[in-house]
GUKOL-982823 format. One record per residue: residue in one letter; x, y, z of N, C-alpha, C in turn. Coordinates in steps of 0.1 Angstrom, whole numbers, padded with zeros to 4 digits, always signed. Atoms other than C-alpha are relative to their C-alpha. Example, Ala and Ser with C-alpha at 12.3 -4.5 7.8 and 13.67 -1.06 7.14 Angstrom:
<rs>
a+0009-0012+0000+0123-0045+0078+0009+0012+0000;s-0009-0011+0000+0137-0011+0071-0008+0011+0008;
</rs>
This chain:
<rs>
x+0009-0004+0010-0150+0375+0036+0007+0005-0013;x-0004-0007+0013-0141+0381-0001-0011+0004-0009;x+0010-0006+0006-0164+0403-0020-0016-0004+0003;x+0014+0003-0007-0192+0396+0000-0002-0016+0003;x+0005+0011+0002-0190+0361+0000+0013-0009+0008;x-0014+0013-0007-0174+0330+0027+0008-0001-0013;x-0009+0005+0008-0143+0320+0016-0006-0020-0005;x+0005+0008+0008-0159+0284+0009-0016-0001-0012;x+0007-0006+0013-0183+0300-0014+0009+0000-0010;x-0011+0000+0013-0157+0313-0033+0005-0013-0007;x-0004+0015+0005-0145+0278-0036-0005-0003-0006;x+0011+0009+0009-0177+0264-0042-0003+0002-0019;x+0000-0007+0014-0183+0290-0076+0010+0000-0006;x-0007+0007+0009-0148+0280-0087-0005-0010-0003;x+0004+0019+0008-0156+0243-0089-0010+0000-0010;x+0008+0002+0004-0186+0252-0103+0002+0006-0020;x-0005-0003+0013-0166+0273-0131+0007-0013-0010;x-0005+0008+0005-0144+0246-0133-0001-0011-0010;x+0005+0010+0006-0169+0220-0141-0010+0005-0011;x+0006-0010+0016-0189+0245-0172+0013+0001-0007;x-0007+0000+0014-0156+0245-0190+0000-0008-0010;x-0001+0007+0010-0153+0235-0224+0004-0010-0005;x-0012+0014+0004-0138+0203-0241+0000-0008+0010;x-0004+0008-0008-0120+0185-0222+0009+0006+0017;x-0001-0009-0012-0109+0214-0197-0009-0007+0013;x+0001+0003-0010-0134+0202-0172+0008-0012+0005;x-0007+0018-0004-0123+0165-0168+0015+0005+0003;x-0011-0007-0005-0092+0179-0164+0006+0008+0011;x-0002-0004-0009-0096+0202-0140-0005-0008+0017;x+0002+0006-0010-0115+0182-0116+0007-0012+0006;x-0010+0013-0002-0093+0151-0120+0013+0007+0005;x-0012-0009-0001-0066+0175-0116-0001-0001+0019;x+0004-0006-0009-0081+0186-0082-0003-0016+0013;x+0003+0018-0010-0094+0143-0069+0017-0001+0005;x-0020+0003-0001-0053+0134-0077+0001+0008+0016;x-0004-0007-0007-0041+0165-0057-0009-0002+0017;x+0002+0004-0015-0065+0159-0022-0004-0011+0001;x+0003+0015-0007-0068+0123-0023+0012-0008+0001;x-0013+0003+0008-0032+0115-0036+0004-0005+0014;x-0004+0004-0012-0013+0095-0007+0012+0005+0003;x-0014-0010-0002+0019+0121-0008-0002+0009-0005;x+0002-0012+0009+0025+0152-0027+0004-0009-0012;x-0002+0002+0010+0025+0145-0061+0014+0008-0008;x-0013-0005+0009+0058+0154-0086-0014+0006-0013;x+0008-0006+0014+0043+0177-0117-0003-0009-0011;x+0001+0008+0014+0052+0149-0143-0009-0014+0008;x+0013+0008-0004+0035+0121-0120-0013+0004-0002;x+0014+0001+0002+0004+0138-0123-0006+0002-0014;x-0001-0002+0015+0007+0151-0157-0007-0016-0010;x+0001+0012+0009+0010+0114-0165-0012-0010+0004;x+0017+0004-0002-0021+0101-0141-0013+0006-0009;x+0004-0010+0008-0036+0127-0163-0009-0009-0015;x+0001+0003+0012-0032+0108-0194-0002-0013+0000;x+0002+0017+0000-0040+0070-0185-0015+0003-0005;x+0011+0004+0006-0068+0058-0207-0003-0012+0006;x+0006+0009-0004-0093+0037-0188-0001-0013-0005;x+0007+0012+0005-0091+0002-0194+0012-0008-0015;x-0011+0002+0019-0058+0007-0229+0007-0010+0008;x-0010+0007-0005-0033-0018-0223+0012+0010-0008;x-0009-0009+0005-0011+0010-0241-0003+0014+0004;x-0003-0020-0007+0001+0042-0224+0006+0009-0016;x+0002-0006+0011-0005+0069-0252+0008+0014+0004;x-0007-0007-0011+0027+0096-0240-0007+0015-0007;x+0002-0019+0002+0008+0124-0266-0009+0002+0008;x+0009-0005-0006-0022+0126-0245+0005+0004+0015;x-0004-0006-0007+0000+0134-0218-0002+0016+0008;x-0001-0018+0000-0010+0175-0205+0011+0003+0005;x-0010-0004-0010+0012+0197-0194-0004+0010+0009;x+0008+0000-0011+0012+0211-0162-0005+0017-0001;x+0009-0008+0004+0006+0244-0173-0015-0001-0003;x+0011+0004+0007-0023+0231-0192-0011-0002+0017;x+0007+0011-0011-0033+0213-0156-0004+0014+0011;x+0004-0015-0009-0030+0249-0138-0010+0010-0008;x+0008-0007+0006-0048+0267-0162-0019-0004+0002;x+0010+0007+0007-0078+0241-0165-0004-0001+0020;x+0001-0002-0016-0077+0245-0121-0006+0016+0005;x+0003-0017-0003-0088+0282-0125+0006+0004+0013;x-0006-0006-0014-0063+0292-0095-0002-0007+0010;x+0004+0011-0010-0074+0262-0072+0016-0005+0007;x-0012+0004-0004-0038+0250-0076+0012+0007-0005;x-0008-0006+0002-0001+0257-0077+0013-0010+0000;x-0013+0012+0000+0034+0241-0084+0012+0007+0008;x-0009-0003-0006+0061+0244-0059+0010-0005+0000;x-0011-0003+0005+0089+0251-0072+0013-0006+0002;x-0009+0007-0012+0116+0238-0049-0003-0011+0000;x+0002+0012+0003+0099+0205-0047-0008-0005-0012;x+0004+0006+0016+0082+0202-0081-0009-0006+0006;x+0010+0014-0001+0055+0189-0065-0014+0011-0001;x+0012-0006+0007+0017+0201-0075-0008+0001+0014;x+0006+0004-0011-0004+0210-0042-0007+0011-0004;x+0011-0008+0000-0038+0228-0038+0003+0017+0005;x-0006-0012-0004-0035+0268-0031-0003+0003+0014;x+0004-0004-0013-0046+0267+0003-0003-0007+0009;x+0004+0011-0009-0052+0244+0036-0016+0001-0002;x+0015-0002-0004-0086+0259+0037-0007-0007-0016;x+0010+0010+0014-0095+0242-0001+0004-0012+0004;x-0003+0015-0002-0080+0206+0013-0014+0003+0013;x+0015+0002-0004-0110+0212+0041-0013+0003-0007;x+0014-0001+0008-0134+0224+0021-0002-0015-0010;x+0006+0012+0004-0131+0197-0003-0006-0017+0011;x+0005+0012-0008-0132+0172+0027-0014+0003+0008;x+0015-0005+0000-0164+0186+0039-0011-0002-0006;x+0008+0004+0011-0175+0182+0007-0001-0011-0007;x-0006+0011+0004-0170+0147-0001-0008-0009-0015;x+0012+0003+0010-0200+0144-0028+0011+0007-0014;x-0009-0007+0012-0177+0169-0051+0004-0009-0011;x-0006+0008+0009-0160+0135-0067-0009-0012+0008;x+0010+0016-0002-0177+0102-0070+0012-0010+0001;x-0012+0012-0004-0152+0072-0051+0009+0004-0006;x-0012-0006+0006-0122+0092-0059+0007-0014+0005;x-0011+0009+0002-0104+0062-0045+0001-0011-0009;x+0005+0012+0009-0120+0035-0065+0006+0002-0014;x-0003-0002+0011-0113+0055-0096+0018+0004-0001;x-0014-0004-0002-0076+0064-0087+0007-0013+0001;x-0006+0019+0001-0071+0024-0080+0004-0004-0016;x+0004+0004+0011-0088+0020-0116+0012+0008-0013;x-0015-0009+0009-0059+0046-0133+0013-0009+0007;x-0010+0005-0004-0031+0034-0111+0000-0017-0008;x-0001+0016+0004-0040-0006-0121+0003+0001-0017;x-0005+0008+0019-0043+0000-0161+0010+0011-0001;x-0020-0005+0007-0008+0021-0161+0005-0010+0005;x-0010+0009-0002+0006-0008-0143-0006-0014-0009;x+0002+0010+0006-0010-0032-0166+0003+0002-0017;x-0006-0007+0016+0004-0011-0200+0010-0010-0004;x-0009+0007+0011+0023-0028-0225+0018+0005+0004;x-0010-0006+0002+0048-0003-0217+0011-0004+0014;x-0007+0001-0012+0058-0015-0185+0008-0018+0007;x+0000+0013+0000+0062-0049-0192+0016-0007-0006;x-0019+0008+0003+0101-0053-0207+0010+0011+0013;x-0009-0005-0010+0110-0030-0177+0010-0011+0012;x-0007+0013-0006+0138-0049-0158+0002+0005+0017;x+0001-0005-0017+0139-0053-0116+0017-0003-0001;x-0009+0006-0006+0174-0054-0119+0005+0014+0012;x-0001-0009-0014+0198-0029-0094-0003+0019-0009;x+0007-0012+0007+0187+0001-0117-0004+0003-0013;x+0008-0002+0011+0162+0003-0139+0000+0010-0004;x+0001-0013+0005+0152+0029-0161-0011-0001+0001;x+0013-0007-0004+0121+0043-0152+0003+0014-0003;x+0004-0014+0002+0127+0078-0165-0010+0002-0008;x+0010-0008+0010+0101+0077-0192-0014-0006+0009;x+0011+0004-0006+0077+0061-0167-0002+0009+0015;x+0003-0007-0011+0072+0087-0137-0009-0005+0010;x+0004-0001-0010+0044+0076-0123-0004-0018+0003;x-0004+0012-0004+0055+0041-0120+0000-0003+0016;x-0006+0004-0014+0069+0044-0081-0018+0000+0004;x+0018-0004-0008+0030+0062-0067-0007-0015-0008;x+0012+0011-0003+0009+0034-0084+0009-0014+0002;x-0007+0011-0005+0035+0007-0072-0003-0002+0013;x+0005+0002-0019+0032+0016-0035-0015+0002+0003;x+0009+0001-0010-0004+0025-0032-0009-0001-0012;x+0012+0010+0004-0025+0009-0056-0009-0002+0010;x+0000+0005-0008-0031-0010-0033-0011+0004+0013;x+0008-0009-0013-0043+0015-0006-0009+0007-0005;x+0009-0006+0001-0062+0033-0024-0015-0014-0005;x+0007+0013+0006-0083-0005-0041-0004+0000+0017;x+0008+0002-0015-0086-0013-0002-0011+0012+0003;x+0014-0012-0001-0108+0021+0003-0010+0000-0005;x+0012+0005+0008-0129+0015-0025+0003-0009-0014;x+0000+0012+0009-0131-0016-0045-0011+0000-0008;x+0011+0000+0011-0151-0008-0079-0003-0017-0004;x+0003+0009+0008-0166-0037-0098+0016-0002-0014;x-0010-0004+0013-0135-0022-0129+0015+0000+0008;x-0015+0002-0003-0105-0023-0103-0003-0008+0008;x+0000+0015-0010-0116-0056-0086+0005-0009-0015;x-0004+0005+0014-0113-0069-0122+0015+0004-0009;x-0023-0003+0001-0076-0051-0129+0008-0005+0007;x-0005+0005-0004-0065-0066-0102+0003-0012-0003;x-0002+0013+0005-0071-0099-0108+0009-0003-0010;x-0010+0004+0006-0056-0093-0141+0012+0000-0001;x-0010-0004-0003-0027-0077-0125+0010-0014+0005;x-0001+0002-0010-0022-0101-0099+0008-0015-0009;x-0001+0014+0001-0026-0135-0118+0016-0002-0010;x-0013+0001+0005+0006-0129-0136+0013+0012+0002;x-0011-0015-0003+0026-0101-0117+0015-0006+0006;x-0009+0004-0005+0053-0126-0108+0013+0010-0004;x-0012-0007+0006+0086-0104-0108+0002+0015-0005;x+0004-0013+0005+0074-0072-0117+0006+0009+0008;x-0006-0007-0005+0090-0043-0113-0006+0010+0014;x+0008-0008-0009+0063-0025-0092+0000-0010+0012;x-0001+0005-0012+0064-0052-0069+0014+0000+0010;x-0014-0004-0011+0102-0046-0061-0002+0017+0006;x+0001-0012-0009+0094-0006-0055-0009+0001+0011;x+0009+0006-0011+0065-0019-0034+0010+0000+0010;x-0005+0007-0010+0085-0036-0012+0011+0006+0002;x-0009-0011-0006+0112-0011-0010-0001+0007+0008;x+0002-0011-0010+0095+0008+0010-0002-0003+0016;x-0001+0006-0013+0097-0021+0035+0015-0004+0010;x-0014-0004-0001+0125-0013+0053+0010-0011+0008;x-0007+0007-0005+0138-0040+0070+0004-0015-0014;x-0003+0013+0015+0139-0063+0032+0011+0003-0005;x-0016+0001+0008+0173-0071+0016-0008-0007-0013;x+0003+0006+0016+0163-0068-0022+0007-0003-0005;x-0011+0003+0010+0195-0078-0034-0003-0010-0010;x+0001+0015+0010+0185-0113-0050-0014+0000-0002;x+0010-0001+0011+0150-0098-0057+0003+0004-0016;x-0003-0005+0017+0148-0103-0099-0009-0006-0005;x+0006+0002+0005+0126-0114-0124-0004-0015+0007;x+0003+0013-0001+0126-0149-0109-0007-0002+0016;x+0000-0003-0015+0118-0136-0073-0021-0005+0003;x+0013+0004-0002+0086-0158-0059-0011+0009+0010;x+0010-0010-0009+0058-0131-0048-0013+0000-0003;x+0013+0000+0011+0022-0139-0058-0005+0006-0002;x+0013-0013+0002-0005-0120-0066-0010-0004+0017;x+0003+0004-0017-0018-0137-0031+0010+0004+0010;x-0014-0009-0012+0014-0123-0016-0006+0016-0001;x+0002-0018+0001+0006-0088-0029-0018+0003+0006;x+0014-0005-0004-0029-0086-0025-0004-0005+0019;x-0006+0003-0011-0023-0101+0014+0007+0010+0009;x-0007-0015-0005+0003-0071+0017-0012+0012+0003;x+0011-0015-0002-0024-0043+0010-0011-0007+0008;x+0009+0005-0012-0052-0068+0032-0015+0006-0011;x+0015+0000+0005-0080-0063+0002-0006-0013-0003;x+0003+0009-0003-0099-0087+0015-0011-0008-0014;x+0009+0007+0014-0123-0094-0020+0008-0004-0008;x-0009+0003+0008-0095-0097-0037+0010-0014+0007;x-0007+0015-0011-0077-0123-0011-0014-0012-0002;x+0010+0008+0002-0111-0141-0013-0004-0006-0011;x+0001+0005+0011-0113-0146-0047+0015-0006-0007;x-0006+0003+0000-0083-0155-0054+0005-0015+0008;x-0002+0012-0004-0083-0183-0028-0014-0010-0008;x+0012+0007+0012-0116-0194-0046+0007-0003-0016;x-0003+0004+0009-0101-0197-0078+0015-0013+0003;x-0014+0011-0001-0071-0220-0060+0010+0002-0013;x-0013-0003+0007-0045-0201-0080+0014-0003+0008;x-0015-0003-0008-0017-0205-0052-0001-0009+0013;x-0002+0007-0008-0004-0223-0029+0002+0008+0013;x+0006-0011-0007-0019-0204+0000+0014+0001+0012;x-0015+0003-0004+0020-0217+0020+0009+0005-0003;x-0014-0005+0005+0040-0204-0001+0008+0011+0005;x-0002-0010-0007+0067-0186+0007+0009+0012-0014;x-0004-0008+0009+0083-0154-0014+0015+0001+0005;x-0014+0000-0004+0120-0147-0017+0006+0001+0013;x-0007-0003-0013+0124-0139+0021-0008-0011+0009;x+0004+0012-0007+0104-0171+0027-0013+0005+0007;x+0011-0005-0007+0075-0148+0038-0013-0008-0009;x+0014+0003+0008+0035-0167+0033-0006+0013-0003;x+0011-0013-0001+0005-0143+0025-0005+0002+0010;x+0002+0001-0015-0003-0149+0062+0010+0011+0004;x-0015-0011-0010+0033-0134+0072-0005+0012-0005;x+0003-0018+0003+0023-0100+0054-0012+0003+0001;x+0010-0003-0008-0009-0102+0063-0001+0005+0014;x+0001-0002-0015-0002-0106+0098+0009+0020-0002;x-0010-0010+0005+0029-0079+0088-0006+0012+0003;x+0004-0018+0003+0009-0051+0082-0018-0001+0010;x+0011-0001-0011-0021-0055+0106-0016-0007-0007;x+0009+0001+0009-0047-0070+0081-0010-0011+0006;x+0006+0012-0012-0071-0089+0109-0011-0007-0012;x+0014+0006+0004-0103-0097+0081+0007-0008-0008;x-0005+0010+0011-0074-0113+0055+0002-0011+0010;x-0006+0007-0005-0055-0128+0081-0012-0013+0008;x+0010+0006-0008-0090-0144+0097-0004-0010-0016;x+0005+0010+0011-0096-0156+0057+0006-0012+0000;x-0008+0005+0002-0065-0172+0054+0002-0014+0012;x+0002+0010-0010-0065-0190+0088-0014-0012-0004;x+0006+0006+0001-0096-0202+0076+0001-0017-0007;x-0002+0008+0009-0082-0224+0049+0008-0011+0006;x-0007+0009-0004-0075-0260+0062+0014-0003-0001;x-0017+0001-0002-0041-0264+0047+0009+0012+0002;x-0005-0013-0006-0028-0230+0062+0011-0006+0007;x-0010+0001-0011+0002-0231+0084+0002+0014+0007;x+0004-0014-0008-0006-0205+0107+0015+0002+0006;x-0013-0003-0007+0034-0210+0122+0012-0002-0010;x-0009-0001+0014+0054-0212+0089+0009+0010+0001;x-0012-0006-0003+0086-0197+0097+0011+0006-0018;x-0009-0003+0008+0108-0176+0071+0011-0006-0003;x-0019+0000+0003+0144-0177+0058+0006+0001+0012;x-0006-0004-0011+0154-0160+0087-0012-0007+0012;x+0003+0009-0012+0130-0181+0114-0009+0009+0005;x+0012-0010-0004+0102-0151+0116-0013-0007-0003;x+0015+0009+0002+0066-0167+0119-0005+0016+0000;x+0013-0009+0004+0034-0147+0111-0007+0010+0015;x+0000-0004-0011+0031-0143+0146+0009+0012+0005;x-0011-0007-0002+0065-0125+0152-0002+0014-0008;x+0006-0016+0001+0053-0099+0129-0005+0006+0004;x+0014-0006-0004+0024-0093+0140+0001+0007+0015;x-0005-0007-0010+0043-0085+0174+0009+0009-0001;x-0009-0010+0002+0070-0067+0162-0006+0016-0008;x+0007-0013+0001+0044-0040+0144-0012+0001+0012;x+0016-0006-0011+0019-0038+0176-0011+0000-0006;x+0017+0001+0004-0009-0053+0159-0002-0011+0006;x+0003+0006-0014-0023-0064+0192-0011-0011-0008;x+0011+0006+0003-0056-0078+0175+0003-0013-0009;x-0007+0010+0006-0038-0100+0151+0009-0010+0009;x-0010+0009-0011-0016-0114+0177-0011-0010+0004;x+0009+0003-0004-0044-0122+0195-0007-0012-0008;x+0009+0007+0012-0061-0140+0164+0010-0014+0001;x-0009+0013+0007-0030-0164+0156+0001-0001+0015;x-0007+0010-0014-0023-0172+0195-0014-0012+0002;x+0013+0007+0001-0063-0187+0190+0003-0007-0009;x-0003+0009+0008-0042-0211+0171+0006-0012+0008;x-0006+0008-0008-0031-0244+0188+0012-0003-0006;x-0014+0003+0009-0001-0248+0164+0012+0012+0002;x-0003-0013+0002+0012-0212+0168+0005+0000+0014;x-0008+0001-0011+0043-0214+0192+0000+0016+0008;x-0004-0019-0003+0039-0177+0212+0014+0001+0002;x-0014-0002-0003+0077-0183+0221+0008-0005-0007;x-0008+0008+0003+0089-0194+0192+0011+0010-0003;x-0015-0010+0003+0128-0179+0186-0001+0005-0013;x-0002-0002+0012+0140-0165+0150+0011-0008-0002;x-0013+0008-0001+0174-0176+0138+0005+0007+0006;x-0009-0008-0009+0191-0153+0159-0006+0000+0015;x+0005+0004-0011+0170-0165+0191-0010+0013+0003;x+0013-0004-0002+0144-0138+0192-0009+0001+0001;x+0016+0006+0002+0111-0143+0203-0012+0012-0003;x+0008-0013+0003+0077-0122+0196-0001+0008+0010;x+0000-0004-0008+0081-0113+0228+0009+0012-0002;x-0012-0011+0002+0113-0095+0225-0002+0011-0014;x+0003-0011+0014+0104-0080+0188-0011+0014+0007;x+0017-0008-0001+0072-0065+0207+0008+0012+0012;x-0007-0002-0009+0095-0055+0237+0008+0015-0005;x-0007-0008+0007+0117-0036+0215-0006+0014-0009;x+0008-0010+0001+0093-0014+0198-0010+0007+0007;x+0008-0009-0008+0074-0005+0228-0013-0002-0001;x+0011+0001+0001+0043-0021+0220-0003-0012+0015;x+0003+0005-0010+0030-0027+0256-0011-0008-0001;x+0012+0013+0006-0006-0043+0244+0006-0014-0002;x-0004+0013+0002+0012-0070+0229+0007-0009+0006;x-0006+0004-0012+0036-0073+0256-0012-0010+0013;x+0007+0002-0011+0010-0078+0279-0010-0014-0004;x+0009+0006+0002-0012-0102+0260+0014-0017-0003;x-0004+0013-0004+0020-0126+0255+0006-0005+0012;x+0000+0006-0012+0028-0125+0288-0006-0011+0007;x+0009+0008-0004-0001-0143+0298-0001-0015-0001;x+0002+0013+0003+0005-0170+0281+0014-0007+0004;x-0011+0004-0012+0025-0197+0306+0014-0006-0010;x-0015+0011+0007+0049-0213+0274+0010+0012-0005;x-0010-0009-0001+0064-0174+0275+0010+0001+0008;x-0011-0004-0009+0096-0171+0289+0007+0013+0001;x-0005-0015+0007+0101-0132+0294+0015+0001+0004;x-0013-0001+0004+0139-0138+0300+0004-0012-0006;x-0005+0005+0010+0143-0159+0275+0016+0006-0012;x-0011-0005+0009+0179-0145+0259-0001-0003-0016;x-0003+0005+0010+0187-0145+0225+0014-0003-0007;x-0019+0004+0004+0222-0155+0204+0008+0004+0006;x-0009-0011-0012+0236-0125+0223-0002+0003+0009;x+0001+0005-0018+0223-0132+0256-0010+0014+0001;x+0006-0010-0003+0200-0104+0249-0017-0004+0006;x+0015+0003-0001+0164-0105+0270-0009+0012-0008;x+0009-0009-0003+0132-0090+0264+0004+0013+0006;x+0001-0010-0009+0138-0066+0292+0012+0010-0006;x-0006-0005+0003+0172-0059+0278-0005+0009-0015;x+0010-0009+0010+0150-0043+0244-0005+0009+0005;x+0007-0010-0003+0131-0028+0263+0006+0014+0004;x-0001-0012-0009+0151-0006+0285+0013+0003-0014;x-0010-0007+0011+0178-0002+0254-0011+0011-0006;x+0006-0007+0005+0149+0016+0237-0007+0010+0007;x+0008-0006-0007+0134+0034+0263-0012-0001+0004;x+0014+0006-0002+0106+0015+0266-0002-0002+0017;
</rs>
């Protein structure tokens, strides 16, 4: 109880102060406030500072409208706080990240509109002579890395009519882009060395990675891409589909007659082989409902999906390519390693 009143009272009659401030104070504080508990990390002070300052829709990032974060604490009436040690911006309390989630009316499709900032800073003028080589300069761009990796995630949550339409324009010419090498850095088994401006990744590759299926859908409707193709590591939009678990893309994609549902990489990883090596049982399942789609086929180093699945401990998937009679569960690979031997190395 603080002065007679729940503690999400108190809450409530801040927000309520928050949103009666003057000017431009409210928008500020409540944007302040979406950022901070929808954000897919902690935020850095100047990343948000700078989500802050994207103008809906500019193809020019404008750095005076930038606030500072004082300005962003002040205009939060006490809601929030910056910590110091990690410079990163977080609400003052667990109990206001549930209250706001309680409250989920507070902000109208916070993710839809967080897509819709992330897409037009990454579609700025300013971001466009930035180079993918082995170190860019990204200091005057902060909040380049956040809308590189989750665009993306947040557009899959809620897809406005205004960031279904950024995308596209993102998409249809994002070959090379720098946001698509910090993307993909976060995938940890990719060797970006000989990703560079010339590096083949489409806007059907990227939108495939994140699995927003309206955006996969229209894109194959406009027959911009060669739905096969493969990107610098020889991966299709299938492979990162399958990749990351994305069963409604990966069911579009299959759809499309000239598909190659078993299209092997650089290194000899099919769509399948992913899709067993992260334990996305349901997608396995999907491409083995393929008559072309070898369940045992090797990599270049003789590894099958078996063994990938073996090795991380995903027993579902184990169990579902067992079944099928053209698995061989000691099948070795280059180094005479089985299945079994993944398994029990890992403690599976």
């Amino acid at each position: 109880m603080t002065n007679g009143l729940e503690l999400g009272d108190v809450y409530g009659a801040t927000i309520e102060r928050i949103r009666a401030q003057d000017g431009d104070k409210s928008r500020l504080g409540m944007t302040t406030l979406m950022w901070i508990s929808h954000a897919e990390r902690p935020l850095q002070a100047d990343e948000l500072c700078h989500a802050l300052a994207v103008q809906l829709g500019s193809t020019d990032f404008d750095v005076g409208n930038v606030p500072s974060i004082s300005t962003l604490v002040s205009c939060c009436q006490g809601l929030i706080t910056v910590d110091k040690k990690a410079s990163t911006v977080r609400l003052i309390h667990l109990t206001l990240q549930e209250y706001l989630s309680a409250h989920p009316d507070i902000f109208s499709r916070p993710h839809s509109a967080m897509a819709e900032i992330c897409l037009t800073y990454l579609n700025s003028q300013q971001l466009k002579p930035l180079s993918t080589g082995p170190s860019p300069n990204t200091r005057n761009t902060p909040f380049l890395e956040y809308c590189s990796v989750y665009w993306g995630v947040h557009a899959k949550r809620e897809l406005s009519d205004c960031a279904r339409s950024l995308t596209l324009g993102l998409l249809k010419e994002h070959y090379g882009k720098i946001s698509t090498k910090l993307l993909l850095a976060q995938v940890w088994h990719l060797d970006l060395t000989n990703f560079d401006t010339y590096s083949r990744f489409s806007g059907l590759h990227l939108a495939s990675f994140f699995g927003i299926v309206e955006v996969v859908a229209a894109l194959i409707e406009e027959g911009c891409y060669d739905i096969n193709e493969g990107d610098f590591s020889g991966c299709t939009p299938l492979a990162w589909a399958a990749h990351n678990g994305h069963k409604e893309v990966v069911q579009i994609l299959l759809r499309q007659k000239e598909v190659n549902a078993d299209k092997p990489g650089y290194d000899g990883r099919t769509p399948l082989t992913y899709a067993a090596w992260n334990g996305h049982e349901g997608v396995v399942k999907i491409l083995l409902g393929r008559e072309e789609v070898n369940p045992d086929k090797p990599d270049d180093e003789g590894r099958t999906p078996l063994s990938f699945a073996a090795r991380s401990g995903h027993e579902g998937v184990v169990k579902t390519l067992l079944v099928r009679e053209e698995v061989n569960p000691g099948r070795p690979n280059s180094y005479g390693r089985t299945p079994l031997t993944y398994a029990a190395w890992n403690g599976h």
